[in-house]
GURONU-672309 format. One record per atom (N, C-alpha, C): residue number from 1; x, y, z; atom name; residue in three letters. Coordinates in Angstrom, 1 decimal. Example, Ala and Ser with C-alpha at 12.3 -4.5 7.8 and 13.67 -1.06 7.14 Angstrom:
<recs>
{rec 1; {13.2; -5.7; 7.8}; 'N'; 'ALA'},
{rec 1; {12.3; -4.5; 7.8}; 'CA'; 'ALA'},
{rec 1; {13.2; -3.3; 7.8}; 'C'; 'ALA'},
{rec 2; {12.8; -2.2; 7.1}; 'N'; 'SER'},
{rec 2; {13.7; -1.1; 7.1}; 'CA'; 'SER'},
{rec 2; {12.9; 0.0; 7.9}; 'C'; 'SER'},
</recs>
This chain:
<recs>
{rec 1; {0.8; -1.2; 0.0}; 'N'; 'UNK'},
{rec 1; {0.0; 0.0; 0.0}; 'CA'; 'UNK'},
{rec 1; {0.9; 1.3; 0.0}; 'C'; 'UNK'},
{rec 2; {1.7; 1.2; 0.9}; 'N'; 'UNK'},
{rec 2; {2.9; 2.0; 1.2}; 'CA'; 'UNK'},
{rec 2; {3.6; 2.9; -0.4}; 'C'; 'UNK'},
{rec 3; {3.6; 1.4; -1.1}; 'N'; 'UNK'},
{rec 3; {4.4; 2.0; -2.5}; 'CA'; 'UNK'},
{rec 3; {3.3; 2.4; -3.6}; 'C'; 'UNK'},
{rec 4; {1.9; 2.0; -3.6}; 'N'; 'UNK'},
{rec 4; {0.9; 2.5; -4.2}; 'CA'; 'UNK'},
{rec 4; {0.9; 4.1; -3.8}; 'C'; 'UNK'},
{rec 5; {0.6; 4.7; -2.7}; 'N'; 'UNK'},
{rec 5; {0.9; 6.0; -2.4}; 'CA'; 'UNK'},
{rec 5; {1.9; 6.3; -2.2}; 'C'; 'UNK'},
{rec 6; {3.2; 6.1; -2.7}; 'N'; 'UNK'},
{rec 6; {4.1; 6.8; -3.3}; 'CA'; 'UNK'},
{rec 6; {4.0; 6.9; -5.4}; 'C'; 'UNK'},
{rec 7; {3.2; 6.1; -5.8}; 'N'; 'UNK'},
{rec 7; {2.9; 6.4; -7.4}; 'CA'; 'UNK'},
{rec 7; {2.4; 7.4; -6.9}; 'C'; 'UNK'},
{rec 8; {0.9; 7.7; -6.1}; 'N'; 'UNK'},
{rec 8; {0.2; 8.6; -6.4}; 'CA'; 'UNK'},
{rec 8; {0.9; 10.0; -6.4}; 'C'; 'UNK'},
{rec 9; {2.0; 9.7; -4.9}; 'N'; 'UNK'},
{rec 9; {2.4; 11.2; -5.1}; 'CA'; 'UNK'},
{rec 9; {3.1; 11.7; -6.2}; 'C'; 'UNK'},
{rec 10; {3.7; 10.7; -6.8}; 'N'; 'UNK'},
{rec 10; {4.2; 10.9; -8.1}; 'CA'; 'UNK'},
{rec 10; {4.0; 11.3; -9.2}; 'C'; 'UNK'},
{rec 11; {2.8; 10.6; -9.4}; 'N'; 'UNK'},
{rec 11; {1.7; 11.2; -10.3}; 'CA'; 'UNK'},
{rec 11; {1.3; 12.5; -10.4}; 'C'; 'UNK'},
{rec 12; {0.5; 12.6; -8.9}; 'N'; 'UNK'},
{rec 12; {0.7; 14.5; -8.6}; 'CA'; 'UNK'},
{rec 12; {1.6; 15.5; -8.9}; 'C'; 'UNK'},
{rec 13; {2.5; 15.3; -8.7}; 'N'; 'UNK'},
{rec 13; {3.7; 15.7; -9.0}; 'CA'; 'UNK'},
{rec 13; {4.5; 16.2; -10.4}; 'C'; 'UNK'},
{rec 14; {3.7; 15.4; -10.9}; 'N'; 'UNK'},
{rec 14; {4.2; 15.0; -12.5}; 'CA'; 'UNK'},
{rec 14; {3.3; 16.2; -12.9}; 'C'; 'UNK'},
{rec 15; {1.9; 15.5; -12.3}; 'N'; 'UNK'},
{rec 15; {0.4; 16.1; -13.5}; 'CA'; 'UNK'},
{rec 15; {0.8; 17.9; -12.6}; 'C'; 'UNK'},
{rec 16; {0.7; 18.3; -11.3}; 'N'; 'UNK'},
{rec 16; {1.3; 19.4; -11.3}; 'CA'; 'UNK'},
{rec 16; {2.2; 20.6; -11.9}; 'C'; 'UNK'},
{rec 17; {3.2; 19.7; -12.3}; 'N'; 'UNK'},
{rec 17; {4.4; 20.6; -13.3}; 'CA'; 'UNK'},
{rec 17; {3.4; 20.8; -14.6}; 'C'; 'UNK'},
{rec 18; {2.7; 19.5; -15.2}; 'N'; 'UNK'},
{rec 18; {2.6; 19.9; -16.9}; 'CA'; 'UNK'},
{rec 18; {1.7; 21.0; -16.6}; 'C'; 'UNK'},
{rec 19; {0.4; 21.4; -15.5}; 'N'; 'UNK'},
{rec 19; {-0.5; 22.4; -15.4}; 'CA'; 'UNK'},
{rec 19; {0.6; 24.0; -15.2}; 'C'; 'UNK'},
{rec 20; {1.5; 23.5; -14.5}; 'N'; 'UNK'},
{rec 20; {2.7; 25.0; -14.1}; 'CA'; 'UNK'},
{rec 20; {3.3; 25.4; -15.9}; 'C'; 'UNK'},
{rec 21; {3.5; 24.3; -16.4}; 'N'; 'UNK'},
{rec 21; {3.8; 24.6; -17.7}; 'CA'; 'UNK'},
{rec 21; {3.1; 24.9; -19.1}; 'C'; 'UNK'},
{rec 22; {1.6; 24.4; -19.3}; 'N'; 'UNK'},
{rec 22; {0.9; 24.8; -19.6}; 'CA'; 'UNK'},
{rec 22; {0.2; 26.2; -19.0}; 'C'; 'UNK'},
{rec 23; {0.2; 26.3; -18.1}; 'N'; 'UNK'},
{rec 23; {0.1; 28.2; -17.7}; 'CA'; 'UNK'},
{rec 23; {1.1; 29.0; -18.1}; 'C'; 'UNK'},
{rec 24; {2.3; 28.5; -18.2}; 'N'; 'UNK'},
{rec 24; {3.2; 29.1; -18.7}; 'CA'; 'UNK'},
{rec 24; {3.1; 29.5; -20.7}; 'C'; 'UNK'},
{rec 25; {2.7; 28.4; -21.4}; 'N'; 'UNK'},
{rec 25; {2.2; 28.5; -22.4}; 'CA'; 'UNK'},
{rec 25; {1.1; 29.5; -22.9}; 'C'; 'UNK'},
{rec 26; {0.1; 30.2; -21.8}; 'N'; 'UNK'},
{rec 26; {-0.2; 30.6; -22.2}; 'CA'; 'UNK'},
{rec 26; {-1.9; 30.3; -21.9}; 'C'; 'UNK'},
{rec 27; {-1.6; 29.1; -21.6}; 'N'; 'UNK'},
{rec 27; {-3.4; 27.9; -21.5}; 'CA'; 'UNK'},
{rec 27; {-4.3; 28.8; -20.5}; 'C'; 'UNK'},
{rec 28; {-5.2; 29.1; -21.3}; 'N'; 'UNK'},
{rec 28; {-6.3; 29.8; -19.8}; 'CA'; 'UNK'},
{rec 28; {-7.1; 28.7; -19.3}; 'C'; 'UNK'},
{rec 29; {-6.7; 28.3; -18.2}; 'N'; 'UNK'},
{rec 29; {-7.5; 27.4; -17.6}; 'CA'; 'UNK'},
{rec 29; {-8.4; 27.2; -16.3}; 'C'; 'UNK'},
{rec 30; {-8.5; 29.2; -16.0}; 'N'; 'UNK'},
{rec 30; {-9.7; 29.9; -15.3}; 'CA'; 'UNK'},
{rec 30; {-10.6; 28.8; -15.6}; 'C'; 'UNK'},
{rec 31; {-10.8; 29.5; -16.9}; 'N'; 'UNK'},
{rec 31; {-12.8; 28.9; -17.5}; 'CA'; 'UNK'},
{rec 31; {-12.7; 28.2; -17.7}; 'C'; 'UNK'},
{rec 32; {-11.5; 27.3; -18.2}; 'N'; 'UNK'},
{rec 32; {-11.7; 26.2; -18.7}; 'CA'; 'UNK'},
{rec 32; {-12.6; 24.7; -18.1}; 'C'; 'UNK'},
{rec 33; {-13.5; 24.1; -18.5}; 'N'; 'UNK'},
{rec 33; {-13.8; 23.0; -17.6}; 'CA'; 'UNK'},
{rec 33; {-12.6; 21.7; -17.4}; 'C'; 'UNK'},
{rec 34; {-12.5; 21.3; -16.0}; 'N'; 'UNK'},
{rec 34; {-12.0; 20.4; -15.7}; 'CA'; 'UNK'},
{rec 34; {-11.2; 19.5; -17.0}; 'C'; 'UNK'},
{rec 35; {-12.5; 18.5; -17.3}; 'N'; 'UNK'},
{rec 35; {-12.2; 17.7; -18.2}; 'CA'; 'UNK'},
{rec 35; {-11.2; 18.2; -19.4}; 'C'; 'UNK'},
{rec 36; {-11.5; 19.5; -19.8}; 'N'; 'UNK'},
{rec 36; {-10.6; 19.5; -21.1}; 'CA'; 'UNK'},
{rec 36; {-9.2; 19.7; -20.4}; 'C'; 'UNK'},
{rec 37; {-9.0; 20.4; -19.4}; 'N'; 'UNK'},
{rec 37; {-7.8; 20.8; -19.3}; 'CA'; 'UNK'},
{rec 37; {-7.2; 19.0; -18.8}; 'C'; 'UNK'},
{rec 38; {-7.6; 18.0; -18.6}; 'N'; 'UNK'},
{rec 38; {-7.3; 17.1; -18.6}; 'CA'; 'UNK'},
{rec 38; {-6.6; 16.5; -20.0}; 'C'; 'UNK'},
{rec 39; {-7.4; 17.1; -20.7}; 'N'; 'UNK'},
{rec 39; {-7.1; 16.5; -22.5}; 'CA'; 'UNK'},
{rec 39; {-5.7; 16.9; -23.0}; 'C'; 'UNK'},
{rec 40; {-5.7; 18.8; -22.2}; 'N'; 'UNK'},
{rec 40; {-4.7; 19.2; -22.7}; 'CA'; 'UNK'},
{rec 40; {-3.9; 18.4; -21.8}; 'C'; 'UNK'},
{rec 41; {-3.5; 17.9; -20.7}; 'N'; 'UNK'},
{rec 41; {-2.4; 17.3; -20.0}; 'CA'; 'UNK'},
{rec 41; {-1.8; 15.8; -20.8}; 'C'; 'UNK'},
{rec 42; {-2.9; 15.3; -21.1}; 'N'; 'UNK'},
{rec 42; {-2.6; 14.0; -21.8}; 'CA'; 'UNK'},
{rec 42; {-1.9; 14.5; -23.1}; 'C'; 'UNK'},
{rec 43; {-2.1; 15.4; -23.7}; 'N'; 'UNK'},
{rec 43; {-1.8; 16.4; -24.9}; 'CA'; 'UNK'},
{rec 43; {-0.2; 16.2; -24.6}; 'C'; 'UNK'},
{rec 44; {0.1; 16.8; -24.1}; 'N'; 'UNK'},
{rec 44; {1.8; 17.0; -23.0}; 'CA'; 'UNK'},
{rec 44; {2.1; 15.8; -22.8}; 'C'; 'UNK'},
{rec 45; {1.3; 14.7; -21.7}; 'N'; 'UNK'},
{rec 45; {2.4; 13.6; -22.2}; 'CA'; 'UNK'},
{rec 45; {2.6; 13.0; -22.9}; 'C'; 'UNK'},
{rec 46; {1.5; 12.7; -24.1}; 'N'; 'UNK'},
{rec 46; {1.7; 12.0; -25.1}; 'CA'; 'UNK'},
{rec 46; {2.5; 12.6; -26.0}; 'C'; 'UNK'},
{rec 47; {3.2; 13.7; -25.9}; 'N'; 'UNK'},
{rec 47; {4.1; 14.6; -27.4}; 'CA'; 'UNK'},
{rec 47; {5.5; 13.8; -26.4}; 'C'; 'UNK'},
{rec 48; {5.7; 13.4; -25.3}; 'N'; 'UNK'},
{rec 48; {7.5; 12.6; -25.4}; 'CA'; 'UNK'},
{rec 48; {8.4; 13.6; -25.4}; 'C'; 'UNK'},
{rec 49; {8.0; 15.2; -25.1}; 'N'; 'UNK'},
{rec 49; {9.4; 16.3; -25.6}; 'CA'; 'UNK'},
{rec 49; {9.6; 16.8; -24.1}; 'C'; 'UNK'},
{rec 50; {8.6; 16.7; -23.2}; 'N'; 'UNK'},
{rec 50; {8.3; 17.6; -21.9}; 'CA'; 'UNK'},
{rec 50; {8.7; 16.4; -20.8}; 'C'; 'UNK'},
{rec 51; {8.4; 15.4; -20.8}; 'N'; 'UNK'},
{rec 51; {8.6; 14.9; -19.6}; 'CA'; 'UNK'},
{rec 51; {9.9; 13.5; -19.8}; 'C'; 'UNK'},
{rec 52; {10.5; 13.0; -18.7}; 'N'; 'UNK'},
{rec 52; {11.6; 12.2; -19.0}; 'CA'; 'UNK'},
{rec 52; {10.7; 10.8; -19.5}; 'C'; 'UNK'},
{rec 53; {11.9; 9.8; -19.9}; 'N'; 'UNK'},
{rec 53; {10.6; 8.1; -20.4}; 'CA'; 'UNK'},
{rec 53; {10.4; 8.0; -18.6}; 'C'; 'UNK'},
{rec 54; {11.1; 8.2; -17.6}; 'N'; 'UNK'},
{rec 54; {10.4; 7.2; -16.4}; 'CA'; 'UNK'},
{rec 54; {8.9; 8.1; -16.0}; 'C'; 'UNK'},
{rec 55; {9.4; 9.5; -16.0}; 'N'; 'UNK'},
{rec 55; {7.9; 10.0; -15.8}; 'CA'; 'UNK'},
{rec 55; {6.7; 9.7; -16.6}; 'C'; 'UNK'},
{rec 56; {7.0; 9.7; -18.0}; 'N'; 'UNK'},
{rec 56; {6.0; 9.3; -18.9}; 'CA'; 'UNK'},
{rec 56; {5.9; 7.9; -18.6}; 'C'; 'UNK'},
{rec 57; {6.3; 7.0; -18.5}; 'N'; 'UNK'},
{rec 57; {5.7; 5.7; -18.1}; 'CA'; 'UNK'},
{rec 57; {5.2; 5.4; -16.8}; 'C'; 'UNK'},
{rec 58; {5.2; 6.9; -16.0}; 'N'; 'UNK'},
{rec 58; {4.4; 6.7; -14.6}; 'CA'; 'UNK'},
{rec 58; {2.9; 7.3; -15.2}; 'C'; 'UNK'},
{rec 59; {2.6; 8.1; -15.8}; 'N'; 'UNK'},
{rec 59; {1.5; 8.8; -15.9}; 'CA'; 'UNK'},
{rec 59; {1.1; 8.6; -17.1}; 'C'; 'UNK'},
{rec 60; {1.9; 7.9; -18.6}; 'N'; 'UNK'},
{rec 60; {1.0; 7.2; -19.7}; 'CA'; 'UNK'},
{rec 60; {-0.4; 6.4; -19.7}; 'C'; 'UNK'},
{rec 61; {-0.4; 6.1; -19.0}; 'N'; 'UNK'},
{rec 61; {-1.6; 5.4; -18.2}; 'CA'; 'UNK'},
{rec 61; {-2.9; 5.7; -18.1}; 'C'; 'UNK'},
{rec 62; {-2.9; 7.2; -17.4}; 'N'; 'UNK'},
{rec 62; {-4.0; 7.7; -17.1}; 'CA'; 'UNK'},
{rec 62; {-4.5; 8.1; -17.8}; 'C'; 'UNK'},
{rec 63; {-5.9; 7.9; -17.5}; 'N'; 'UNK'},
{rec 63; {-7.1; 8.4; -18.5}; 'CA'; 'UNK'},
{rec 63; {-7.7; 10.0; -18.1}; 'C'; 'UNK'},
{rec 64; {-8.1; 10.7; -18.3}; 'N'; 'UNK'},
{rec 64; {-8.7; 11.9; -18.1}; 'CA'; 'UNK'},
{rec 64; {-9.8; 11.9; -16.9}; 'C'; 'UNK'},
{rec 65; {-10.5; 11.1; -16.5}; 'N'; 'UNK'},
{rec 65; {-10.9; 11.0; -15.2}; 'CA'; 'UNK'},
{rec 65; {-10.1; 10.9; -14.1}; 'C'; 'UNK'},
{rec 66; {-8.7; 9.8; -14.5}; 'N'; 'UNK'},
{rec 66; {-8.1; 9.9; -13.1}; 'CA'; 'UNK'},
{rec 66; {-6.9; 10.8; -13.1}; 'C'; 'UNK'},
{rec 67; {-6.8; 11.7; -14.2}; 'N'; 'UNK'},
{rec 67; {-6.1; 12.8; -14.3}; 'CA'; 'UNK'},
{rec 67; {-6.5; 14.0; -13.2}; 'C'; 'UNK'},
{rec 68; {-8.2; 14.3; -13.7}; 'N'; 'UNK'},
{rec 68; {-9.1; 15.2; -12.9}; 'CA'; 'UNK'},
{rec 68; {-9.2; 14.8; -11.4}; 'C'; 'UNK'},
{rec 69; {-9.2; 13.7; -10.8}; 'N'; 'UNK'},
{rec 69; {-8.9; 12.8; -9.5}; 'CA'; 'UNK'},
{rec 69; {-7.6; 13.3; -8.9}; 'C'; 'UNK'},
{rec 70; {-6.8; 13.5; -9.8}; 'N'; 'UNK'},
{rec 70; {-5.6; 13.5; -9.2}; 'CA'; 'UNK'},
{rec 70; {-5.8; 15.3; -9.2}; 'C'; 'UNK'},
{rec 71; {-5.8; 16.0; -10.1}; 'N'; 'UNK'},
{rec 71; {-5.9; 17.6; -9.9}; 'CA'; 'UNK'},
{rec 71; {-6.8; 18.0; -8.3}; 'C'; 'UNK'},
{rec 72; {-8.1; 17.1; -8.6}; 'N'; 'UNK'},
{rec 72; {-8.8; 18.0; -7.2}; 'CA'; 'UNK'},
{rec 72; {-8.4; 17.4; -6.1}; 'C'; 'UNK'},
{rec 73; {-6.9; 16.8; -5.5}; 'N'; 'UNK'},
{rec 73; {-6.8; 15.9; -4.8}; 'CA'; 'UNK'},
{rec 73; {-5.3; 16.6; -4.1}; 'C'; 'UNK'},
{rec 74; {-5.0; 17.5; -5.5}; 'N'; 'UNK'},
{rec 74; {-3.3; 18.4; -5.0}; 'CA'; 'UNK'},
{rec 74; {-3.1; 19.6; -5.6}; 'C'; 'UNK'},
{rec 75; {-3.6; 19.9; -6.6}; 'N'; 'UNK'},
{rec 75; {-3.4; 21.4; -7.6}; 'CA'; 'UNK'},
{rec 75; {-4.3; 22.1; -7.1}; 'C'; 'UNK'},
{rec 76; {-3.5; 23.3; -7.5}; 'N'; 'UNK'},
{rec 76; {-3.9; 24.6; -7.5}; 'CA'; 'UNK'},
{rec 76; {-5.2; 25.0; -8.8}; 'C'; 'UNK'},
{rec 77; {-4.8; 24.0; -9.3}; 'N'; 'UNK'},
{rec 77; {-5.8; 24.1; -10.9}; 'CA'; 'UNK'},
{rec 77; {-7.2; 23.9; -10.6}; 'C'; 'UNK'},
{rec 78; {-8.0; 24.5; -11.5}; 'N'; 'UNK'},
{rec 78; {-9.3; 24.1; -11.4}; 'CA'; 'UNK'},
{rec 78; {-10.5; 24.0; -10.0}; 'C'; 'UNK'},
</recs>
């Protein structure tokens, strides 16, 4: 259990930066609803340029629900 919540904090962590970086881009994600700004994150890790292969093989995974799970759980987002 112990090393399951150490993925998650991981995860957090990860999905954190791409939202810090995506604001940085420019992303308005005031109004945006949840879900999309989820799309855009998957957007980010699936381009392979932004995050290293071990982080992307921690968070390739997720789908856009447990992306949003993970935002209203540690971010400042949304």
């Amino acid at each position: 259990m112990k090393e399951e919540k150490l993925k998650i904090d991981i995860q957090k962590d990860i999905i954190d930066r791409i939202v810090q970086h995506l604001s940085t881009l420019g992303s308005d994600m005031y109004y945006a609803p949840t879900i999309d700004i989820c799309h855009e994150i998957q957007g980010v890790i699936k381009k392979k340029n932004f995050l290293t292969r071990e982080e992307q093989e921690i968070v390739v995974n997720l789908d856009a629900h447990e992306i949003k799970s993970l935002l209203s759980n540690s971010s400042n987002c949304c």
